[in-house]
N, C-alpha and C positions, 0 to 999 in steps of 0.2 A: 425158866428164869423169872425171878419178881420183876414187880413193877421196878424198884429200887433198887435192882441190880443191872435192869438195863440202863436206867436213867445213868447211874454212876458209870457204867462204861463206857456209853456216850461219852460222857464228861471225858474221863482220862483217851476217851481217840481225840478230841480235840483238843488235848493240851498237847496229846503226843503230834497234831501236826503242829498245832504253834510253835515245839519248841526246833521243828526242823527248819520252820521259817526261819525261826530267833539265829539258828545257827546257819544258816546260808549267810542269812545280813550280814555274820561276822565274816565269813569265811567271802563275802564280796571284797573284802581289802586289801588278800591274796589271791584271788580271781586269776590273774597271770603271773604262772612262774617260770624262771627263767633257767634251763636246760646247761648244754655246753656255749662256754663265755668264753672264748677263743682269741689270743692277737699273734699277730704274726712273727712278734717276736719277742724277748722276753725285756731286751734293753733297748733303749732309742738316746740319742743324743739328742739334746736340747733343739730344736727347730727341725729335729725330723718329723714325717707324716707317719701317724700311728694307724694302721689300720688291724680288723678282723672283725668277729661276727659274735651273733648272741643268736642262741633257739629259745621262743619265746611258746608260751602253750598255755591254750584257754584250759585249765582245771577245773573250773567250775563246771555248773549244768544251768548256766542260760549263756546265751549270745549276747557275744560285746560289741559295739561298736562305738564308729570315729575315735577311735584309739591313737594316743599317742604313745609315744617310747622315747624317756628322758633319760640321757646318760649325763652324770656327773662325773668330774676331775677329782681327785680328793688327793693330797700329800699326808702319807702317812707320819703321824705325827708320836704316836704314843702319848698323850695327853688325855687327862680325864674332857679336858670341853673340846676335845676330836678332830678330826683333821681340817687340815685348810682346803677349804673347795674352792677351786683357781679354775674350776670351767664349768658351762651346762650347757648340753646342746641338745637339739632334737632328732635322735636317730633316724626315728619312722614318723609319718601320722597318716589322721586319716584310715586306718585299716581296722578291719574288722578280724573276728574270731570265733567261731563256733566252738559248742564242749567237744575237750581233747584234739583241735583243731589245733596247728602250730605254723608257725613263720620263722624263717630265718635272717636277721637282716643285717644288714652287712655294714661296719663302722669305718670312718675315715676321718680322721681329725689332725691336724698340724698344729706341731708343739709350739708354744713360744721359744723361743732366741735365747730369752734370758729367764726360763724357770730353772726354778731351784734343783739341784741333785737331790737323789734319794726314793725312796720306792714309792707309789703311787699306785691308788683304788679306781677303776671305773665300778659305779655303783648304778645297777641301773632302773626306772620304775615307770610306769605303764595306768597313763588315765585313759578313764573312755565316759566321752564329754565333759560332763559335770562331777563325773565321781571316780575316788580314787583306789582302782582295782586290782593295781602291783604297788604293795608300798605306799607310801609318804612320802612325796619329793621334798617338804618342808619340815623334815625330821630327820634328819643323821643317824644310820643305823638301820632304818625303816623300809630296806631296798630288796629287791627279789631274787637278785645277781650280780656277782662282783668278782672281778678279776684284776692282776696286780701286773708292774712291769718295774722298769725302774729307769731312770733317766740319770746321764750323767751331763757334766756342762762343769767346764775350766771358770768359765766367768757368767757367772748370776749376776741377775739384775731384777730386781721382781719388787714388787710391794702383798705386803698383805695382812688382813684386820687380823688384831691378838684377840683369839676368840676366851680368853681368860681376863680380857677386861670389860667385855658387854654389862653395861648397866641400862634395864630399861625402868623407866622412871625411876634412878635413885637402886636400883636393887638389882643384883647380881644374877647374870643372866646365862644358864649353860643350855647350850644349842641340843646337847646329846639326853639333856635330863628331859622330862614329861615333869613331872615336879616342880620342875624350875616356872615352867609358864603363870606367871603369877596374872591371876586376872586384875585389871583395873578397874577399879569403882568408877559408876557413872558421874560425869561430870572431874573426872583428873585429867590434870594434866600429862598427858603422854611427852616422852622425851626417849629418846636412846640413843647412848653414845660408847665410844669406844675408841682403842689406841690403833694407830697405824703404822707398820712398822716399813720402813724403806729399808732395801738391801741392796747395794753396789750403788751407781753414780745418783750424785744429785737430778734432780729433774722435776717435773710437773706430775700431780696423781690428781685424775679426776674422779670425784665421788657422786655417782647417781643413785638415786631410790626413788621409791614407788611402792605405794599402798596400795595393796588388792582385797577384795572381799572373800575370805578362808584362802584360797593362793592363786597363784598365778593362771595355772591352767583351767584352773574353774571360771576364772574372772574372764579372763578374753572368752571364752564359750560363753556365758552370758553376756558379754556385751556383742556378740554374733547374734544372737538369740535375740537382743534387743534393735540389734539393727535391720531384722529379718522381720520383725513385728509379732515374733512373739509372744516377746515380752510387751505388754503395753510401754510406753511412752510417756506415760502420765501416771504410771505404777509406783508406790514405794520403793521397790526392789530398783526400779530405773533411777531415782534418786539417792541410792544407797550406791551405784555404781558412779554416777556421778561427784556425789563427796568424795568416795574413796578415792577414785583418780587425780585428784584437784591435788592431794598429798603425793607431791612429787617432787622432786629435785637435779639440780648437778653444780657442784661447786668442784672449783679446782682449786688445790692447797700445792704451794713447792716446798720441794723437803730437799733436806741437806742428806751430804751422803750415808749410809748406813746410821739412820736417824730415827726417830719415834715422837710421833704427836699426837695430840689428840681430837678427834673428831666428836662433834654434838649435833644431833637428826632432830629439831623441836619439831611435834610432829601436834600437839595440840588434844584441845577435848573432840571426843568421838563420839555418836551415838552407840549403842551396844549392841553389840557382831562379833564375828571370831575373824580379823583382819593380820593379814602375813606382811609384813614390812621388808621389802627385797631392796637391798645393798650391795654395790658393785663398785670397789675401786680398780682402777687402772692405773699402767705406768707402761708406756708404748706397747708390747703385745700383752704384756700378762695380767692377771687379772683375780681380785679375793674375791669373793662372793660370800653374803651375810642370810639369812632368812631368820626373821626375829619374828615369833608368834604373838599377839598382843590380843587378847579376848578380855572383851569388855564385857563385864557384868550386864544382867537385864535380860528379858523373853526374846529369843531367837531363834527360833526352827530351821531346816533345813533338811533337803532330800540326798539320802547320804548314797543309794542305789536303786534302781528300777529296772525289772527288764519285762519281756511277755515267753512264757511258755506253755505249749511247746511253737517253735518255730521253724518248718512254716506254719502257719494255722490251715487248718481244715475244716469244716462245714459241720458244723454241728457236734464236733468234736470236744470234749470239756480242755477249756483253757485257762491259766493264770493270770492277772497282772501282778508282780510281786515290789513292792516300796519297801524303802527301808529307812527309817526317820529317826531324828533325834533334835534336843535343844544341841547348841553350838557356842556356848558362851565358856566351855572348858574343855580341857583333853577329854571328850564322853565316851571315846571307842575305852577309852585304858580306866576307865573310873566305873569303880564299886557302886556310884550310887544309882540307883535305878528311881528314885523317887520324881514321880511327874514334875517339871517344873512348869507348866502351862497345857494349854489345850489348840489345837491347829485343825483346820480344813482344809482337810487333802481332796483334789479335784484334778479328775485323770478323762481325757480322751483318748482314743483310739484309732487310728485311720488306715484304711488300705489305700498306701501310694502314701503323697505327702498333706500336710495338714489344711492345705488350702484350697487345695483340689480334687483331694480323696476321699475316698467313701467313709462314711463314721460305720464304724463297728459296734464299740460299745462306750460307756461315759458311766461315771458313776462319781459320787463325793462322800465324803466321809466325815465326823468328828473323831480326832484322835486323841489319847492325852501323848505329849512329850518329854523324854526323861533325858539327861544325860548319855545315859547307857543306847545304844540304837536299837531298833524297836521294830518288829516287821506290819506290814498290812499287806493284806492277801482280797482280791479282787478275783472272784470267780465268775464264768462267764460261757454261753455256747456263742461261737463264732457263727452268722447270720453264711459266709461266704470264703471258700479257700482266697487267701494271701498270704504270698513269698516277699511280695513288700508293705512294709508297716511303716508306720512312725503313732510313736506315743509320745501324749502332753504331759506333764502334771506342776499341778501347779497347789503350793502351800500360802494360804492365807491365815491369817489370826482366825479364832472362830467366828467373828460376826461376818466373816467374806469382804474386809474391808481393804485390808492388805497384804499386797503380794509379798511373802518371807522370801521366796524361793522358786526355784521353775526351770524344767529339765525337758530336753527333747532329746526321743533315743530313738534311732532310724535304725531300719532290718532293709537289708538289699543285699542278696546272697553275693558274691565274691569267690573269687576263686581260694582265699586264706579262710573261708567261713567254711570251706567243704572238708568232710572228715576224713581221715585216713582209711586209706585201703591197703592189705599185707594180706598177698597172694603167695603160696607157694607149690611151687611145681620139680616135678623128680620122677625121673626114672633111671635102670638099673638096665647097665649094657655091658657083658663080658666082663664082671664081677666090680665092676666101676657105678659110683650114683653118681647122675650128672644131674643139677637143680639148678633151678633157677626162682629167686627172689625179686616180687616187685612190691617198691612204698608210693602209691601214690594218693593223692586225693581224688576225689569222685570223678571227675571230671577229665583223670589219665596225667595230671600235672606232677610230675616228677617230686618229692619229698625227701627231705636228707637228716638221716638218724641213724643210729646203731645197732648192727643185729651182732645177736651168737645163736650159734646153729651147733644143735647138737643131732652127731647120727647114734641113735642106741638099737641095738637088740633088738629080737622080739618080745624079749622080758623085758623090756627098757636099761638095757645098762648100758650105761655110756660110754663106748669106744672110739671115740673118735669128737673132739667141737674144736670150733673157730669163730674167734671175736674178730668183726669188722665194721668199717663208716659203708654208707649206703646212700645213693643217691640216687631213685627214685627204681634203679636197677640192678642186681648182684647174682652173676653166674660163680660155679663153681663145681669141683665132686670132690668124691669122697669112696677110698676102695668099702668094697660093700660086704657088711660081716656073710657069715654062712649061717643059710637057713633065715633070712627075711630081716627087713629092717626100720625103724621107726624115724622117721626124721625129725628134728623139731627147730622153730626158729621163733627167737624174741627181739621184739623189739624195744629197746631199754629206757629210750626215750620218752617213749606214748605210753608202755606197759602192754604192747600188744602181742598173741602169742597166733601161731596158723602150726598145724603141722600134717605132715603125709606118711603114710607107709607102703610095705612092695613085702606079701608075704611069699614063701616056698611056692611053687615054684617059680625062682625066675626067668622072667623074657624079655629078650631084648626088644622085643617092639612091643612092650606094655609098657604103661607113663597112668602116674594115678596122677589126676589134678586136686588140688589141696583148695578147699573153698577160703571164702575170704574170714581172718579172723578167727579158725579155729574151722575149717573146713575138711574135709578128705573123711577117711572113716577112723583117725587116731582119736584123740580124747580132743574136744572145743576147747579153744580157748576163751580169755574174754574179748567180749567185744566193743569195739569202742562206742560211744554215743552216736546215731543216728541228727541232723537239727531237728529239733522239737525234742528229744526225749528226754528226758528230767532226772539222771540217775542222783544217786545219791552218795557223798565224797564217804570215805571212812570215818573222818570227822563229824561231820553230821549227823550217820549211822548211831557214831559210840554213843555221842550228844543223846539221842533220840531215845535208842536202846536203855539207855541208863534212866532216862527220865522219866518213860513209858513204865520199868520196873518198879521204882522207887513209888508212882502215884500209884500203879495199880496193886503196890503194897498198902498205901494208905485206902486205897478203894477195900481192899479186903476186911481193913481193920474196921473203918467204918459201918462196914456192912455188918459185920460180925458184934460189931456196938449196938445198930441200926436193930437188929433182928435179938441180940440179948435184954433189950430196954422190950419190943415186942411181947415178950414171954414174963 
């Protein structure tokens, strides 16, 4: 191979890994998806307690933590500006997730008295710390799992904002469009208002809001972050936190019965940030709930994901730190343009244990450019020492290192939710009968609940015999056993996980084959799940890579065949 033929293939392995980076960064925004969304019943009257459960599961290939799990209310409205969201609560937090790792967590909520009739969305979405890993909680539509019920009630009493009249600053504003987020010019005046609509007795509705910096769950983790020190104190970014919160309010307005007014949120000039404006009226239990995007024009960075793989780290083993960046001053996950609007100093630590007290591993800073579009940065590295607990800094400054944009701490501390599945099966064949037995659990023997089917086939593999069933962390069962030997096989539908066993001619009653984990015994492997630390790669990613890999090392070809005809 020429000189020029190695150079250029060089070239296309390194695009082919950048664009796997490019495509994880995206594929961080569905990080967690959400399984069976379960309630216990399909109707509730008005002031009943709603309960049931969601299975949540880390998809990607790094480890999440300090996770939250936000469930919204939604009344189904059929409306193009989308339904009214009358609640938000916090499921879970605090928890962690390994790849293909899962949690099931269990809902309880009490309806208002006086909500309206009619059918209704639980929507629900999943941050971990600073970045947003299932969905958009401040985008309608943008959620990872949704399940439906219906409520009935003789006598409503509820308020709630007409989301077909939102105007912010003057201009028409729909909650469900990306489109719609119309940025504001530096130096305008911000305003957003809108109609309120009362249904059943007169009474008092109190309206609060509150400006956050990008949303809500981002903002109190930095200001955690700030009050742990962080974040400096005397930082840009600390001051950026401080404006924001100053833009607060609560007024109470009385309304007549089944009436409609109008409300106005003066909210003033901003410096330029991508700021969620959250609105919440009431009227004794019930309650609307508003989120109005407001990005102000002007240079603004921000760390959209960060994680370290593989996790745990081990001693001299090659390791990642992997960021994922963008300017923030427009919808940049959904937008076409890629063109740099600025340049940023990315500055990452590393520690075993926590930041104050723990060992540094490795550090490194970077100049980056910043586009709309999200962007990865890839930090390669040998680990000095095995560590099962981590915490990573990173911190975005302008490029002279003068000001803090941005600043993220993501902590690794293994967990019983962070441990990956384990699908064992066991079988043997007695007086023409298979008696099996199924176990789901995580590393650790902690009981896990998911769905198998179990098929017994032939020794040619034809299938005579399955059975779909729930599974919770244990499942006995048999099956009459064909003639002349048998294959068993079981999936798990949840994770994607497959084990199976077989018992060939002749059989004995006191023989038992044990079926290894994940594709064990001597039938055909299945797949297996991720190990912590392993790095697989999603389908999406693959096709991403695959395609892009093909496409350059066709222009590598062309090139070269250019390269070597100019030669001659």
């Amino acid at each position: 191979m020429s000189h020029m033929s190695r150079l250029l293939l060089s070239f296309v392995c390194l695009l082919v890994l950048a664009s796997i980076s490019f495509a994880q960064c995206l594929e961080s925004f569905n990080a967690v998806n959400a399984g069976e969304f379960t309630l216990s019943a399909g109707t509730y009257r008005a002031g009943d307690t709603l309960s049931g459960s969601i299975l949540i599961t880390n998809s990607f290939n790094y480890s999440l933590s300090a996770s939250t799990l936000v469930i919204k209310v939604v009344r189904d409205t059929n409306v193009s500006f989308g339904g009214d969201v009358v609640g938000e609560f916090i499921a879970a937090q605090n928890f962690s997730l390994a790849p293909m790792a899962s949690d099931r967590v269990t809902i309880t909520r009490r309806l208002p008295a006086g909500m309206a009739p009619g059918k209704y969305w639980l929507t629900a979405y999943v941050h971990s710390g600073t970045f947003d890993t299932g969905g958009a909680s401040f985008m309608d539509g943008m959620y990872i799992g949704t399940t439906s019920f219906v409520v009935t009630n003789d006598y409503p009493d509820y308020v709630l904002i007409n989301r077909s009249t939102i105007l912010l600053s003057g201009q028409q504003y729909a909650p469900t469009d990306v489109s719609s987020q119309v940025e504001q010019a530096q130096g305008a005046n911000v305003s957003v208002s809108f109609n309120l609509t009362n249904v059943g007795e007169a009474g008092t509705v109190s309206v609060t809001y509150r400006l956050y910096l990008w949303d809500k769950y981002k903002t109190l983790e930095l200001e955690r972050l700030l009050a742990t020190g962080v974040i400096p104190a005397d930082s840009a970014l600390a001051q950026r936190l401080k404006n924001a919160s100053v833009v607060a309010g609560i007024t109470s307005i009385d309304v007549s019965a089944n009436s409609s007014t109008g409300v106005s949120i003066p909210i003033g000039v901003l410096p330029s940030d991508a700021y969620l404006l959250e609105i919440e009226a009431r009227k004794k239990e019930s309650r609307s709930l508003l989120d109005v995007r407001i990005p102000v024009k002007g240079p603004m960075g921000a760390i959209r994901f960060a994680a370290v793989s593989p996790y745990a780290l081990e001693q001299s083993k090659p390791a990642r730190v992997l960021a994922c960046l963008s300017s923030i001053t427009e919808m940049q996950d959904l937008s076409e343009d890629t063109t740099p609007q600025m340049q940023a100093d990315l500055q990452i630590a590393l520690y075993s244990g926590n930041s104050t007290t723990g060992t540094p591993l490795y550090s490194d800073s970077r100049i980056l450019p910043l586009s709309p579009e999200v962007s990865p940065a890839t930090f390669d590295f040998l680990p000095t020492a095995n560590a099962s607990e981590l915490t990573l800094l990173l911190y975005l400054y302008t490029p002279d290192g003068t000001t803090l944009m941005d600043a993220s701490e993501v902590h690794y501390a293994i967990t019983s939710s962070e441990r990956p599945p384990i699908f064992k099966l066991q079988s043997a064949e007695a007086g023409g009968m298979i008696k099996y037995t199924l176990s789901l659990t995580d590393s650790a023997g902690g009981p896990l609940v998911g769905n198998v089917v179990i098929f017994v086939m032939d020794t040619g593999r034809k299938t005579v015999n399955s059975l779909s069933t729930a599974i919770t962390g244990k499942f006995e069962g048999t099956f009459a056993a064909p003639p002349g030997g048998y294959i068993l096989e079981a999936r798990e539908t949840t994770r994607g996980l497959m084990v199976n066993d077989t018992n060939s001619t002749p059989y004995s009653a006191d023989r038992a084959r044990n079926g290894g984990q994940n594709g064990g015994g001597s039938g055909t492997p299945g797949p297996q799940p991720p190990k912590p630390g392993t790095e697989p790669l999603s389908i999406i990613t693959l096709i991403a890579a695959v395609f892009l890999a093909a496409v350059l090392a066709a222009f590598a070809i062309y090139v070269l065949k250019m390269f070597k005809k100019k030669m001659e």
